[in-house]
C-alpha positions as CSV (number, residue, x, y, z in Angstrom):
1,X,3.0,16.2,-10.6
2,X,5.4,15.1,-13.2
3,X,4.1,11.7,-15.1
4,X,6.7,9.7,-16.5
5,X,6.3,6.9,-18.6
6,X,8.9,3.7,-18.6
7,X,9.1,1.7,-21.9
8,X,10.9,0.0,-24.0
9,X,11.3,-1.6,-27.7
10,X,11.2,-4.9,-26.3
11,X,10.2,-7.2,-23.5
12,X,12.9,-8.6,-20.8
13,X,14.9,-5.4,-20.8
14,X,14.5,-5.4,-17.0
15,X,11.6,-2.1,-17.2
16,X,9.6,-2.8,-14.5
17,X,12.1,-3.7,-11.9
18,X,14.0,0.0,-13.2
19,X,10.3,1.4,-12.7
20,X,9.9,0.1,-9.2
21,X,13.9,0.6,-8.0
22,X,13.6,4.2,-9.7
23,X,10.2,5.2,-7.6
24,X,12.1,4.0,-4.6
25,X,15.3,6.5,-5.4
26,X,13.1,8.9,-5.9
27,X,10.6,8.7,-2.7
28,X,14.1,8.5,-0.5
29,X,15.0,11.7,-1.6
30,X,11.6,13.1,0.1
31,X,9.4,12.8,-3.1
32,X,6.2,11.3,-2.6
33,X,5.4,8.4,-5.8
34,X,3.1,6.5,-7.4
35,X,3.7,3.8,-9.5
36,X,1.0,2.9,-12.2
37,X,0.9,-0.4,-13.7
38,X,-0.2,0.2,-17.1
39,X,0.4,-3.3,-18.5
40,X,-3.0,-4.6,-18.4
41,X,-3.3,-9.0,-18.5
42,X,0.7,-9.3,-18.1
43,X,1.0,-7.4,-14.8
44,X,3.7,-8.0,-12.1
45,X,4.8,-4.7,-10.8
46,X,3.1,-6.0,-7.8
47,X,5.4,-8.8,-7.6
48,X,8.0,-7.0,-8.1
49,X,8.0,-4.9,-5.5
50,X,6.1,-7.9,-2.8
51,X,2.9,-6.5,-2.4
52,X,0.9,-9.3,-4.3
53,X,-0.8,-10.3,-1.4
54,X,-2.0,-6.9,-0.2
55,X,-3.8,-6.0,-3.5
56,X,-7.5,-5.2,-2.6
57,X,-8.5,-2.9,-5.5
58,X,-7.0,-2.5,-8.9
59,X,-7.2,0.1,-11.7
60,X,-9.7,-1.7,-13.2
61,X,-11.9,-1.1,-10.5
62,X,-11.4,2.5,-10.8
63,X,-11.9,2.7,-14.4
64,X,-15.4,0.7,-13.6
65,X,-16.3,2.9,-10.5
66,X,-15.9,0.3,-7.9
67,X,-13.6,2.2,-6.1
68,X,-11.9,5.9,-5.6
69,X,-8.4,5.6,-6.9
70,X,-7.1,6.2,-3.5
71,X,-8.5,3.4,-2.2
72,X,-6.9,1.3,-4.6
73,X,-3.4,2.2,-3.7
74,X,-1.0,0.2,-1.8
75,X,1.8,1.5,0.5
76,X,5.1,0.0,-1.0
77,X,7.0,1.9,1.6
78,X,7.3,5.6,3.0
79,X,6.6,7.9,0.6
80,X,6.1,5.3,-2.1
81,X,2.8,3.7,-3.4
82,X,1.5,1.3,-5.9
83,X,-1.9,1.9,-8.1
84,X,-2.1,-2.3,-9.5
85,X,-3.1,-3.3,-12.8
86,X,-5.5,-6.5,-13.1
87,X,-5.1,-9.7,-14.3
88,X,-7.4,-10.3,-17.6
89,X,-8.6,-7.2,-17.5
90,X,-9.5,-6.1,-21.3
91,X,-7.0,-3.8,-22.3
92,X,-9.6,-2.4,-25.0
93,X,-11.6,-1.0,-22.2
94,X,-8.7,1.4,-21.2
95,X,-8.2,4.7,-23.0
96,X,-5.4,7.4,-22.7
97,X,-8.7,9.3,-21.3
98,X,-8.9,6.7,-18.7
99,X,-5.5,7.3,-17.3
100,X,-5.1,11.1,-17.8
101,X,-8.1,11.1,-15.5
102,X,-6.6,9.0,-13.1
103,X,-3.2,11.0,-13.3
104,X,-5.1,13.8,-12.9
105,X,-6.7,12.5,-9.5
106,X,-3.7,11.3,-8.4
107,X,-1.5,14.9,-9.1
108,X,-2.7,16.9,-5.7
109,X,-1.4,13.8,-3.5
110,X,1.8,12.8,-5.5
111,X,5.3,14.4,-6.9
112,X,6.0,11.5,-9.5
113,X,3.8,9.3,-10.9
114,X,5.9,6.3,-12.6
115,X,3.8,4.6,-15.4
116,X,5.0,1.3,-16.0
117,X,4.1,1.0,-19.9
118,X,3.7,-2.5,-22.0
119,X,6.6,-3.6,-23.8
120,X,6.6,-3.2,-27.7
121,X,4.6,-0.1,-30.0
122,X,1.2,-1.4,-29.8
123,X,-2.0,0.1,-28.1
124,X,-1.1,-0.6,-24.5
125,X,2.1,1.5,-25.3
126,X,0.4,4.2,-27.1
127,X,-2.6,4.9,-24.6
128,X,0.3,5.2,-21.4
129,X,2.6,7.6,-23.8
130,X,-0.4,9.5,-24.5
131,X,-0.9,10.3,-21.1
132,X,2.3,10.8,-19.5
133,X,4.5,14.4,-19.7
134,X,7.9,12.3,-20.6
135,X,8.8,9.0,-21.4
136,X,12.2,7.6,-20.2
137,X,13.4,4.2,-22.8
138,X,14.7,0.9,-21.0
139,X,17.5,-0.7,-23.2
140,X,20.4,-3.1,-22.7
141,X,23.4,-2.3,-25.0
142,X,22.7,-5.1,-26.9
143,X,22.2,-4.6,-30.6
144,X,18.5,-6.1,-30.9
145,X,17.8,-3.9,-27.8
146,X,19.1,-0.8,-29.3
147,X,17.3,-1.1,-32.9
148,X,14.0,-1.8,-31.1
149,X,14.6,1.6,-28.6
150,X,15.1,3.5,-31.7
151,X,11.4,2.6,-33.1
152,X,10.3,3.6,-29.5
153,X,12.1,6.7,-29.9
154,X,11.2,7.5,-32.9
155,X,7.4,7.3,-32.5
156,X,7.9,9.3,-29.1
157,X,8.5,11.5,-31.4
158,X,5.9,12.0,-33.5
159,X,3.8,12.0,-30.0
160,X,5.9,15.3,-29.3
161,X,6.9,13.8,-26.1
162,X,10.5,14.3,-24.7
163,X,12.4,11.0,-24.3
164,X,15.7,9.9,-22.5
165,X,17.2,6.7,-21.9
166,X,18.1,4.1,-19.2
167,X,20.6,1.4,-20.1
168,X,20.3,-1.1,-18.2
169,X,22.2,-4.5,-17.6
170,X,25.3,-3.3,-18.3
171,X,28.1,-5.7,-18.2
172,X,31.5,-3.8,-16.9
173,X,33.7,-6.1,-18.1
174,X,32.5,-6.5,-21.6
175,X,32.2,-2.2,-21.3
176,X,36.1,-2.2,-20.2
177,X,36.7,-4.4,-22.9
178,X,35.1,-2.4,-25.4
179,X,32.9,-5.1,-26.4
180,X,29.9,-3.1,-26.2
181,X,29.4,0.4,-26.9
182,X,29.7,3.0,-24.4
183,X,27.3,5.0,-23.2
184,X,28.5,8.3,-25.0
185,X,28.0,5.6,-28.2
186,X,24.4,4.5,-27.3
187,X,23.5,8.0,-26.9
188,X,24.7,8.7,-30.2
189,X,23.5,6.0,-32.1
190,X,19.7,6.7,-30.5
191,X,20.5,10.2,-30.6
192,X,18.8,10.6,-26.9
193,X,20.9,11.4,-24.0
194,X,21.6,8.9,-21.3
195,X,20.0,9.8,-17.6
196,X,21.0,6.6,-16.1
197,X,23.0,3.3,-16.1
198,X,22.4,0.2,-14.2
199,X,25.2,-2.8,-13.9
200,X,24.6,-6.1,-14.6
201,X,24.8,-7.9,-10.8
202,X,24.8,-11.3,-10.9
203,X,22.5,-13.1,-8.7
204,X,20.5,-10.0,-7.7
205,X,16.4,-11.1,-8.6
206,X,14.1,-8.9,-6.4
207,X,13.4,-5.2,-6.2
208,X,15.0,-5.6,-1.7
209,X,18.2,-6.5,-2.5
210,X,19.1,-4.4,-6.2
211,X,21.7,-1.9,-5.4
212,X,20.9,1.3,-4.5
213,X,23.5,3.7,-6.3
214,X,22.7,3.8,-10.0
215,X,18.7,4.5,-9.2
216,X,20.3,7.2,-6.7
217,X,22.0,8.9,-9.4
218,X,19.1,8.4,-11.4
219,X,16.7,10.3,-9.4
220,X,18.9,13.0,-8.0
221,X,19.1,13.8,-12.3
222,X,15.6,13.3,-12.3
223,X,14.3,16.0,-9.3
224,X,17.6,17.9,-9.0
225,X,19.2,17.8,-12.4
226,X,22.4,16.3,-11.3
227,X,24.3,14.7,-14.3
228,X,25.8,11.9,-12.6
229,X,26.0,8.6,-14.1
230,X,27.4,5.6,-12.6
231,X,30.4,3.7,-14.5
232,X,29.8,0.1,-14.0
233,X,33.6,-0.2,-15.9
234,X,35.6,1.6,-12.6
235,X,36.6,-1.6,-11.0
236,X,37.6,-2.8,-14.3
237,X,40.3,-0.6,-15.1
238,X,43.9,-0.8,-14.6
239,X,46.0,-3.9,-13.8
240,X,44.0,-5.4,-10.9
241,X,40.7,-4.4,-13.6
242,X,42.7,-6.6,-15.9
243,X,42.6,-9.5,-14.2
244,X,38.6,-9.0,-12.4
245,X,38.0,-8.9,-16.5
246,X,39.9,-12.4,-16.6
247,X,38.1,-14.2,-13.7
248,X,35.0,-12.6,-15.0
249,X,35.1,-14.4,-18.1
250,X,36.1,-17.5,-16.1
C-alpha cells in the first residue's frame, strides 16, 4: 500500500475536499482507498464526504484499543473508505508510531491510503509526514499560499520524503490573463513538479457535485503515471476566451 500524505502551508487551501475528491478518482479507477483523517479536534473529512452520521468508531478508539481498525471504517462508496478522526481527542496522545501501526494494519486490505494531514508545520503535521511514503502539497497560486508551501516543502525535505504539488482553486480567467502564475511558474518558484490542477468553480461546496476531470487526471498520474494536467485557461483563449474573460470580471 502506498501512504500518501495531503498538506499544506496553510489552512483554507481547499486540502481535505482534494483529499476526499482524489480518493474517489482513485477508487474509480479500481483501486481500493482509505482515507485517514489525521487532523485530530478540527476534523471534517467526514463532512465532507456525508458520512457524519454513520460514524460509530474513530481512530481514537483504535489508538485506545476499543476497537480493531476495521471496525472503525466507513464505506464512503465502492472501493472507497473512511477511517474518522475524533472530535477533542488529545492530539498529544497520537504518535507517528500510532499511525504507522495503523497504516500498517490497514496495507493488506487497501491500495492507497490518503492521510488527510493538519494544516500548518506543527506536531499534528509532523507525526502524519512521518508516517506516510509521499506527501502531495495543496496550494492556490496565491502569493501567501505559495510562500507558506515552500516551508512545507522545505521541511519535507529534511524528512527525506518525496513531495509534489496540487494547485488548487485556480482561476482560468485570471491564468489567461496572466495575472497569476502558470503552473510551469509555480513549479519553478517551489521547485516541485505539478501532478494536478483543480479550477476554481463557482458555486460548487460539497465533495457530490465537484467535477470529476481534474481528480481524474490526478489519479491516472498517481497509479498510472500519466502526465496529464488539466488547463482550467482552454475556454479562455481566443476571441470568444476574450470576451468569457470580460463577463467573468463582470
Amino acid at each position: 500500500m502506498k501512504s500518501i500524505v495531503i498538506t499544506s502551508g496553510k489552512g483554507g487551501v481547499g486540502k481535505t475536499t482534494v483529499t476526499a475528491c482524489l480518493g474517489r478518482a482513485l477508487s474509480s479507477l479500481g483501486a481500493r482507498v482509505v482515507l485517514m483523517d489525521a487532523d485530530f479536534g478540527l476534523n471534517n473529512l467526514d463532512v465532507v464526504l456525508g458520512l457524519e452520521s454513520r460514524v460509530v468508531y474513530d481512530v481514537a478508539d483504535v489508538i485506545d484499543n476499543r476497537c480493531r481498525v476495521r471496525q472503525a471504517l466507513v464505506e464512503a462508496e465502492r472501493n472507497l473508505y473512511l477511517l474518522p478522526s475524533a472530535h477533542g481527542y488529545l492530539g498529544d496522545k497520537v504518535t507517528s508510531q500510532n499511525l504507522k501501526l495503523i497504516l500498517s494494519n490497514l496495507s493488506v486490505t487497501f491500495d492507497y491510503a490518503l492521510v488527510d494531514c493538519p494544516a500548518g508545520i506543527e506536531a499534528g503535521f509532523r507525526r502524519a509526514v512521518a508516517a506516510c511514503d509521499c506527501a502531495m502539497v495543496v496550494t492556490t497560486p496565491h502569493l501567501s499560499a505559495l510562500r507558506d508551501a515552500n516551508k512545507v516543502i522545505a521541511l519535507l525535505s529534511s524528512y527525506k520524503i518525496p513531495a509534489s504539488l496540487i494547485v488548487n482553486r485556480v482561476r482560468g480567467d485570471l491564468l489567461a490573463d496572466g495575472k497569476i502564475p502558470s503552473v510551469a511558474e509555480i513549479s519553478d518558484i517551489l521547485k516541485t513538479e505539478v501532478y494536478g490542477v483543480i479550477p476554481e468553480t463557482d458555486g460548487v461546496y460539497n465533495f457530490t457535485s465537484m467535477p470529476k476531470k481534474p481528480y481524474e487526471c490526478l489519479a491516472r498520474r498517481i497509479r498510472y503515471g500519466m502526465k496529464e494536467i488539466v488547463d482550467p485557461a482552454a475556454e479562455y483563449k481566443g476571441v470568444r476566451g476574450f470576451f468569457k474573460r470580460r463577463a467573468r470580471r463582470g
